[in-house]
PyMOL CGO cylinders between C-alpha atoms (Angstrom):
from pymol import cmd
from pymol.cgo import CYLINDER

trace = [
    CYLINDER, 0.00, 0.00, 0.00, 1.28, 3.68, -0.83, 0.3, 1, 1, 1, 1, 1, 1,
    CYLINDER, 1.28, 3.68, -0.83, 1.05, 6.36, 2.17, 0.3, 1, 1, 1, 1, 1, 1,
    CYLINDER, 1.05, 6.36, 2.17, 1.25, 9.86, 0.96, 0.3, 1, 1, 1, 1, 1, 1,
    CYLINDER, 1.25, 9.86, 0.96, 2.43, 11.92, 4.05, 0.3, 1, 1, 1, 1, 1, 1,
    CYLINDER, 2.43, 11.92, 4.05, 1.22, 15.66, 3.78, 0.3, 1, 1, 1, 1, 1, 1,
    CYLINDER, 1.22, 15.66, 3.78, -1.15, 18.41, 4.55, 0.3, 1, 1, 1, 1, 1, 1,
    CYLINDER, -1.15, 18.41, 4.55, -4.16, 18.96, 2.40, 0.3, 1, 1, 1, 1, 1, 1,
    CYLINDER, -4.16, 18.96, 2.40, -2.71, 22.87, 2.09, 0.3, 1, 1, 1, 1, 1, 1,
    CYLINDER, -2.71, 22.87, 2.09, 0.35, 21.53, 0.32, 0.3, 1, 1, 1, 1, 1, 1,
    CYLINDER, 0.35, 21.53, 0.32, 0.06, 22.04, -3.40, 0.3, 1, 1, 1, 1, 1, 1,
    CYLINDER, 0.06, 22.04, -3.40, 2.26, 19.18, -3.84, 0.3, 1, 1, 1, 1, 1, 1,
    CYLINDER, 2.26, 19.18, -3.84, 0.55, 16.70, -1.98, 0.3, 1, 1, 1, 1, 1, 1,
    CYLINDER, 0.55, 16.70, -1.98, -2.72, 17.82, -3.78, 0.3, 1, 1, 1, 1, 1, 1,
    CYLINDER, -2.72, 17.82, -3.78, -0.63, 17.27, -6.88, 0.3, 1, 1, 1, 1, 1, 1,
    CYLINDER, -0.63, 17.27, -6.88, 0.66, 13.68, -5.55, 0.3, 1, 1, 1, 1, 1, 1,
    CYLINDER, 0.66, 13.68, -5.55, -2.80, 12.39, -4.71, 0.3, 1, 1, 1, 1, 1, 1,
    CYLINDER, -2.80, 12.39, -4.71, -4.32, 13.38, -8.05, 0.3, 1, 1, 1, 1, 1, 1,
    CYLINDER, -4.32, 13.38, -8.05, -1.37, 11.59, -10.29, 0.3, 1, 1, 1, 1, 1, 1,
    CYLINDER, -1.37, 11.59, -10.29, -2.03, 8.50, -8.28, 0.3, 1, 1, 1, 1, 1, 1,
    CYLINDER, -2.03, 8.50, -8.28, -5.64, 8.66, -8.53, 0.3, 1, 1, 1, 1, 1, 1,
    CYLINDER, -5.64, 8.66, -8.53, -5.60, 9.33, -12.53, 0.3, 1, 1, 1, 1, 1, 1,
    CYLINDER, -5.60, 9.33, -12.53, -3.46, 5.92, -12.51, 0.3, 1, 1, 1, 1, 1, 1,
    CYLINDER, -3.46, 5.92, -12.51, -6.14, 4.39, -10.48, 0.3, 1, 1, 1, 1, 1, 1,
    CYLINDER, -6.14, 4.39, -10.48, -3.66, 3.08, -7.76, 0.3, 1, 1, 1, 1, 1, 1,
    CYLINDER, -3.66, 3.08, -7.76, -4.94, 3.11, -4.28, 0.3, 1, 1, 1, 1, 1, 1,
    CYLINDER, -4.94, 3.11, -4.28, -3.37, 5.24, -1.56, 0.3, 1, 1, 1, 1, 1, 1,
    CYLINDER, -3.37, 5.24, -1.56, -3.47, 5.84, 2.08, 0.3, 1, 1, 1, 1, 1, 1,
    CYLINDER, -3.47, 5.84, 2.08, -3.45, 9.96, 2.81, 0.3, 1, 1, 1, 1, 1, 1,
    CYLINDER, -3.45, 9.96, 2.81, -1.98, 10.45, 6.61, 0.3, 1, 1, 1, 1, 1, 1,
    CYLINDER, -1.98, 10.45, 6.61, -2.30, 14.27, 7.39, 0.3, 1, 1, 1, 1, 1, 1,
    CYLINDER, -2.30, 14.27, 7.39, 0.67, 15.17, 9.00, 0.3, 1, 1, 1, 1, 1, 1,
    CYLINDER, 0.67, 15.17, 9.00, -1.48, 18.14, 10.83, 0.3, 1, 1, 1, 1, 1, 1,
    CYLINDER, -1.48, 18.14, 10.83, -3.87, 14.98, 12.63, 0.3, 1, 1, 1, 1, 1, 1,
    CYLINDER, -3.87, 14.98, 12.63, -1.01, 12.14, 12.95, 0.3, 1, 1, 1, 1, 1, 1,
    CYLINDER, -1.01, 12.14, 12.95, 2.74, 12.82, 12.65, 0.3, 1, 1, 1, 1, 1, 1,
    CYLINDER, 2.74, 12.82, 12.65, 4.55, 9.82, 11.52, 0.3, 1, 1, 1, 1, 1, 1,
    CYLINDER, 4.55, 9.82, 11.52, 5.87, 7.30, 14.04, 0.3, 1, 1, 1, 1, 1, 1,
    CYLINDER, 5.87, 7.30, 14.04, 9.38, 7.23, 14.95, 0.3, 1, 1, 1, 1, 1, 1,
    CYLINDER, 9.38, 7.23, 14.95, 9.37, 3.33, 12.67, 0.3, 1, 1, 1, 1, 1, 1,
    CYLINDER, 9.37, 3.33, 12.67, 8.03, 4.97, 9.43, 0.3, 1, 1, 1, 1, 1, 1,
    CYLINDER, 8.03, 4.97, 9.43, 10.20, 8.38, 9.73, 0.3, 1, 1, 1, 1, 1, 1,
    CYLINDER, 10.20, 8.38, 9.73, 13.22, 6.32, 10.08, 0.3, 1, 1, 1, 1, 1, 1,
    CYLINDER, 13.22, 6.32, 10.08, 11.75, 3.77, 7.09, 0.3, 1, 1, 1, 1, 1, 1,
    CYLINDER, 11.75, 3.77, 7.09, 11.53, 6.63, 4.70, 0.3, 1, 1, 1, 1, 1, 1,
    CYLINDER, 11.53, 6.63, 4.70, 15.15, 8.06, 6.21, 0.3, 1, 1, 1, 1, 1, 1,
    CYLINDER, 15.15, 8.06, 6.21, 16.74, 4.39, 5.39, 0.3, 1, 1, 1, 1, 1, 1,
    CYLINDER, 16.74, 4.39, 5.39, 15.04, 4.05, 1.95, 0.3, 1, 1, 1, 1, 1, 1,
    CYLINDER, 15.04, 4.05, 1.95, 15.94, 7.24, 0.70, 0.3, 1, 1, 1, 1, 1, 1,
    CYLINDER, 15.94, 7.24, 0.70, 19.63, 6.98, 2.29, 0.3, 1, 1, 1, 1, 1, 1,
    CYLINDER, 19.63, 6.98, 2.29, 20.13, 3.72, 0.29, 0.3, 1, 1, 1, 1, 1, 1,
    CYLINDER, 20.13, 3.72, 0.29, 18.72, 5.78, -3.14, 0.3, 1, 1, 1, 1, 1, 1,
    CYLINDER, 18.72, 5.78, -3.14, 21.16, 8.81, -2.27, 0.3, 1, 1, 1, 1, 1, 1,
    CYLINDER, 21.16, 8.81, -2.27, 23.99, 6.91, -0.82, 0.3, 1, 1, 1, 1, 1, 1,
    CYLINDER, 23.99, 6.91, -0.82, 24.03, 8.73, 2.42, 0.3, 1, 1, 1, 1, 1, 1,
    CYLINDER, 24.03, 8.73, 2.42, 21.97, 8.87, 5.54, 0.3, 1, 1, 1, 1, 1, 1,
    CYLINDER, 21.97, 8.87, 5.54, 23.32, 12.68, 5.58, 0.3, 1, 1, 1, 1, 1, 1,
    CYLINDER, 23.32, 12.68, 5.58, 21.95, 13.29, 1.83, 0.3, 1, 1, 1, 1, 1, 1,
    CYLINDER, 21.95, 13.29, 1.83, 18.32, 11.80, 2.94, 0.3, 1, 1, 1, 1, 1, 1,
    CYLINDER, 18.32, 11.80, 2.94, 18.42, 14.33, 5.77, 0.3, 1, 1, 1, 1, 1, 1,
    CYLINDER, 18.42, 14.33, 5.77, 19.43, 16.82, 3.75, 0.3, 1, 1, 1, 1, 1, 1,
    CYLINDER, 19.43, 16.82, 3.75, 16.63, 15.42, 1.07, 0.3, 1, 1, 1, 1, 1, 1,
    CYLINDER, 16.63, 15.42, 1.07, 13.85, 15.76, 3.05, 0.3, 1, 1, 1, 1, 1, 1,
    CYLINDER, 13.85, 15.76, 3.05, 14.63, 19.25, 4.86, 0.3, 1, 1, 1, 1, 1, 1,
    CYLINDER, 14.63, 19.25, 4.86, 12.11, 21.96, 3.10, 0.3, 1, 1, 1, 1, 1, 1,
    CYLINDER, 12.11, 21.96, 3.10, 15.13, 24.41, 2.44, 0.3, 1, 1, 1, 1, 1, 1,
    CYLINDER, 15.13, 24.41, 2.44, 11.96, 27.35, 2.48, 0.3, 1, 1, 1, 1, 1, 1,
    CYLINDER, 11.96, 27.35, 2.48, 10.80, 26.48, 5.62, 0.3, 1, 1, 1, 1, 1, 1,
    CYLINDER, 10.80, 26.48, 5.62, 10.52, 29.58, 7.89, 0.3, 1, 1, 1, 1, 1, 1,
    CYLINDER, 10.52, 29.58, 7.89, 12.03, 27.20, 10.63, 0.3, 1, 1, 1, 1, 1, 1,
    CYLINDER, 12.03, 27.20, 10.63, 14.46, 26.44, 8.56, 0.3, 1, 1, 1, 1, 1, 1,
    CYLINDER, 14.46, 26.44, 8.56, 17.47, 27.77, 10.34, 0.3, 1, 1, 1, 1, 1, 1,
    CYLINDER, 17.47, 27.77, 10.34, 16.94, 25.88, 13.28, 0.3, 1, 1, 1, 1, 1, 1,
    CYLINDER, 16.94, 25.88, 13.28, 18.43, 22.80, 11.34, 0.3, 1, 1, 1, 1, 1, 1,
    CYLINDER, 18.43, 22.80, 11.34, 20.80, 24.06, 9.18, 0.3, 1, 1, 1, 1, 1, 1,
    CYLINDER, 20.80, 24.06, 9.18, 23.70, 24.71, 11.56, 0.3, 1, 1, 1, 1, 1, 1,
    CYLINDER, 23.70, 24.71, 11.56, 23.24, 21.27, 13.62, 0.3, 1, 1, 1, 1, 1, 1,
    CYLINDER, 23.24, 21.27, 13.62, 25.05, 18.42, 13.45, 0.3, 1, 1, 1, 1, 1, 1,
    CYLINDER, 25.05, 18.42, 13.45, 23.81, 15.58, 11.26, 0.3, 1, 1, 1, 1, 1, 1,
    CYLINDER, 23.81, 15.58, 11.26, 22.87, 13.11, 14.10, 0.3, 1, 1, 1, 1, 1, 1,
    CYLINDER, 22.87, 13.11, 14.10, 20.96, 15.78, 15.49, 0.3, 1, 1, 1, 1, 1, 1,
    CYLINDER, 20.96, 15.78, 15.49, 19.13, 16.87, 12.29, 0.3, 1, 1, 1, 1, 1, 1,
    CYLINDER, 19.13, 16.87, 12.29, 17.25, 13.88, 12.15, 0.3, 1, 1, 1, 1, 1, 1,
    CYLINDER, 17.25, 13.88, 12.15, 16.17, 14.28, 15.86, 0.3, 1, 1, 1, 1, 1, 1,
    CYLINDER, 16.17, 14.28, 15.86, 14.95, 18.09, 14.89, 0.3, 1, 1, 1, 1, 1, 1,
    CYLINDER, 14.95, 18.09, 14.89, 13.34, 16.65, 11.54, 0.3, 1, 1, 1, 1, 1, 1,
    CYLINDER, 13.34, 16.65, 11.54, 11.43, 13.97, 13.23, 0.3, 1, 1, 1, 1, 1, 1,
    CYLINDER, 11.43, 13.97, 13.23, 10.31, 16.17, 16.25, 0.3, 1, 1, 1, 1, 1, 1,
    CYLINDER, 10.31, 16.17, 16.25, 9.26, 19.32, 13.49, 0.3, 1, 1, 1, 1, 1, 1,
    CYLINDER, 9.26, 19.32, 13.49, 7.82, 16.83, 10.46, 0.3, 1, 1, 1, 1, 1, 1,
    CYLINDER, 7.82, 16.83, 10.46, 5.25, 19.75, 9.92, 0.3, 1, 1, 1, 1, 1, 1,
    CYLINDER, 5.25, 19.75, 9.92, 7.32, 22.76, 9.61, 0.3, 1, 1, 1, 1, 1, 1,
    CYLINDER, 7.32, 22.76, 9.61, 10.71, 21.27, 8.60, 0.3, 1, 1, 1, 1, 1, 1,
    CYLINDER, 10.71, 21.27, 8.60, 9.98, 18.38, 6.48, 0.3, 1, 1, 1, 1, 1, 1,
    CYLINDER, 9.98, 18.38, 6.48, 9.28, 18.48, 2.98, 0.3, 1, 1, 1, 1, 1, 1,
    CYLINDER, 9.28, 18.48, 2.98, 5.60, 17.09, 1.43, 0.3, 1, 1, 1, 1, 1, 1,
    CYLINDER, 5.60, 17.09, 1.43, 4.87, 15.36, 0.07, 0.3, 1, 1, 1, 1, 1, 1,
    CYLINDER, 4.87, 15.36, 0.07, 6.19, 12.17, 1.27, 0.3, 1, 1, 1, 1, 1, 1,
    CYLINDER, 6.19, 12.17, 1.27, 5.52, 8.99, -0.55, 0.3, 1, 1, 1, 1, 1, 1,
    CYLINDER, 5.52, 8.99, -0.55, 6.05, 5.26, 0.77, 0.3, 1, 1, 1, 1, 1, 1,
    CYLINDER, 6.05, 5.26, 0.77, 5.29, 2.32, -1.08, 0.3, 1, 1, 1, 1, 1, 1,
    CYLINDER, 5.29, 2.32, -1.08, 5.92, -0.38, 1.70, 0.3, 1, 1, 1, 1, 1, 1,
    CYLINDER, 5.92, -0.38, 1.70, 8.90, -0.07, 3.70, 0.3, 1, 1, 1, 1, 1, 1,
    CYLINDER, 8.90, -0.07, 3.70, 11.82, -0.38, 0.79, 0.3, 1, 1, 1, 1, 1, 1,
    CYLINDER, 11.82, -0.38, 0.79, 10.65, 2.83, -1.29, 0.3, 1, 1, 1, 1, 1, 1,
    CYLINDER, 10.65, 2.83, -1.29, 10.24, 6.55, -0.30, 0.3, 1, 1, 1, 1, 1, 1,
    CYLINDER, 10.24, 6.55, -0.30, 10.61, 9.26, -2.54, 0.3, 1, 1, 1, 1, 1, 1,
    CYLINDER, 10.61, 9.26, -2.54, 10.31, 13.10, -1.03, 0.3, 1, 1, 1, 1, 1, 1,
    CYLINDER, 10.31, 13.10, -1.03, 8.32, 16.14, -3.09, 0.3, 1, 1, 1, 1, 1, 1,
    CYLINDER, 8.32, 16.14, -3.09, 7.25, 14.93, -6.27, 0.3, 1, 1, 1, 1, 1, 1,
    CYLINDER, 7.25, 14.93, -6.27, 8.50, 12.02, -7.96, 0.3, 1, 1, 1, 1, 1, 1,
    CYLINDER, 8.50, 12.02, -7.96, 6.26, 11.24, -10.61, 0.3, 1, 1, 1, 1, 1, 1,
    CYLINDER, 6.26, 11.24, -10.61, 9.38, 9.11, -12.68, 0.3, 1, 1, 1, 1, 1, 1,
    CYLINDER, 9.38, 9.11, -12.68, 9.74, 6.96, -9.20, 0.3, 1, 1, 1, 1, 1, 1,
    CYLINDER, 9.74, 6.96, -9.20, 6.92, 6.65, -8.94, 0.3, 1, 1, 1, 1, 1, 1,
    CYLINDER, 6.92, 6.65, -8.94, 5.59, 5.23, -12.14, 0.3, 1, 1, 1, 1, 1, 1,
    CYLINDER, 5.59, 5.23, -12.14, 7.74, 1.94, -11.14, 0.3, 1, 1, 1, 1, 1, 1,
    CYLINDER, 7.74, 1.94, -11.14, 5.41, 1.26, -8.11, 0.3, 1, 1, 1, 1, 1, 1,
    CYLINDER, 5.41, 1.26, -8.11, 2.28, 0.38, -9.75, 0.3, 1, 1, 1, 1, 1, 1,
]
cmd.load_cgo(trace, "trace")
């Protein structure tokens, strides 16, 4: 089953939930506002993406939203402690949307070329 992790204010996500819904490929929305993700399925989507990018520092780095007002209060820290701030701040520092298909695949923002392998 595909999770899309988001708000329903994200343009993204919006934009994530209609390209699988065109395909006709069933997804489970989690709105990050009502239920952050658990500490299993943030660090899922951390390992995934760290295995695509080669580095657990690179997923971190992938999955920071760079335009976040908060943005600052992760850039200067050291890299076992961004994913501490990332998990605690999923709605103001993460990127959306986020999109898991099991617990091997995770893409970040959208990935429409990714994603067209998990049907």
């Amino acid at each position: 089953m595909i999770q899309i992790f988001g708000t329903l204010k994200s343009f993204d996500v919006k934009t994530a939930q209609r390209w699988f819904a065109e395909r006709r490929i069933p997804v489970q929305f989690v709105d990050l506002k009502e239920k952050e993700m658990s500490r299993g399925e943030f660090d899922s989507v951390l390992d995934s993406l760290a295995r695509t990018l080669g580095s657990r520092a690179d997923a971190i780095e992938e999955m920071t939203d760079k335009k976040s007002k908060d943005y600052a209060s992760i850039a200067y820290l050291d890299d076992s402690e961004k994913a501490d701030k990332l998990f605690e701040n999923q709605l103001k520092l993460m990127k959306q949307p986020v999109c898991r298909n099991g617990k091997n695949a995770a893409t970040v923002g959208l990935a429409q070329k990714t994603w067209e392998g998990w049907k």
